[in-house]
C-alpha positions, 0 to 999 in steps of 0.5 A: 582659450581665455582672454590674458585679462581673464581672472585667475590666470598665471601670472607673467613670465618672470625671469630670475633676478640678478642672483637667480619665473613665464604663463600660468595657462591655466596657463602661463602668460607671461613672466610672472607671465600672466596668459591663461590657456587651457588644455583640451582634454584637461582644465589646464591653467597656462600663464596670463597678461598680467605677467606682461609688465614685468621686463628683464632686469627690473624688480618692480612695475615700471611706469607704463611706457611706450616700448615694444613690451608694453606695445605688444601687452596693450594689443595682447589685452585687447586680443589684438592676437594678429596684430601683436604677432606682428609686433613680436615677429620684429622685437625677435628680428631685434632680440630672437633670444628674448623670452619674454617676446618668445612666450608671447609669441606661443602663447598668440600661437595658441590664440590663433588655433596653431597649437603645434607652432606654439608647443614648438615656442615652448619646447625650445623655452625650455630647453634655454631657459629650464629654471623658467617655470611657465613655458614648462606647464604651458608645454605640460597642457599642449601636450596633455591636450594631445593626449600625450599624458607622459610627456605632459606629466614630465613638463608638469614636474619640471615646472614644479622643480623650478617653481615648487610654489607654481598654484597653477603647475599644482592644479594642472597636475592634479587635473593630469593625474585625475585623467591618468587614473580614470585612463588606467582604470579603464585599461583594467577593466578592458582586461578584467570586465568582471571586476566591478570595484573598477567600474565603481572607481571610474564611476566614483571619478566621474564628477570631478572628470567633468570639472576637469573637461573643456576648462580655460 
């Protein structure tokens, strides 16, 4: 996973204003979101850092102050991940239905190598908050990094439903389907071993396969 402060990242958790976004990894961070995360299998593009100014109710970066939001993005850009764990943790004994202290805490999941508690964070984002369009492609690159590529594909979708201008849900989709295809192929070819225009097709695939593995 890369550093929040990585460039190319998605942006912060950004919840609706008034009148009507969470984490590009390759990944979202936060929302606008700004934490960049990346699938396993696949180069995902969670939420990034730079999301982490915004705060609920504001339409504008605020000047930097000392409050449990910004306390947290400091230590969140000095991948301070135990430390501004800890900081989360209190914010949501505070506020348990704040967002954007919610994304944080799986996107710092994911930080510390517990994926699973992290997809947990982001499966129930989703479910409160579906007009959110980070925590649905974050859920979309666990999953695809479980090999779960339908239910991958499912949040990939919501993600672009909610934000049909979402770049990152766009690139992560299009890694998915490139893995889906070779998937499919493959399976074709196990039931049919002579046809060698599928073996031609899995092969034709394989460069942009390769930019698509192990990517933050």
């Amino acid at each position: 996973m890369t550093n929040p402060d990585a460039p190319s990242p998605a942006k912060f958790l950004a919840l609706p204003h008034a009148s009507a976004p969470l984490l590009r990894t390759r990944r979202a961070a936060a929302w606008a979101l700004g934490l960049t995360l990346g699938w396993v299998s696949l180069a995902a593009h969670p939420q990034s850092v730079e999301a982490l100014e915004w705060q609920p109710g504001q339409s504008s970066v605020p000047t930097v102050i000392s409050t449990p939001h910004n306390d947290v993005r400091k230590l969140l850009r000095q991948a301070k991940y135990p430390q501004a764990l800890l900081l989360v943790n209190k914010g949501l004994t505070t506020n348990p239905r704040d967002p954007q202290m919610r994304f944080w805490q799986g996107f710092i999941f994911e930080q510390l190598g517990q994926p699973d508690m992290a997809l947990k964070v982001y499966l129930s984002l989703t479910q409160e908050y579906p007009e959110l369009a980070e925590p649905h492609n974050n859920l979309g690159v666990l999953y695809a990094a479980k090999g779960d590529y339908a239910n991958a594909k499912a949040s990939l979708d919501a993600a672009l439903r909610a934000n049909p201008s979402y770049a990152a849900a766009h690139e992560n989709m299009g890694d998915l389907l490139v893995n889906m295809a070779r998937q499919s192929y493959a399976r074709a070819l196990a039931l049919e071993p002579k046809r060698h225009e599928i073996t031609q097709k899995i092969e034709r695939l394989a460069p942009v396969l390769e930019i698509t593995q192990g990517k933050p």
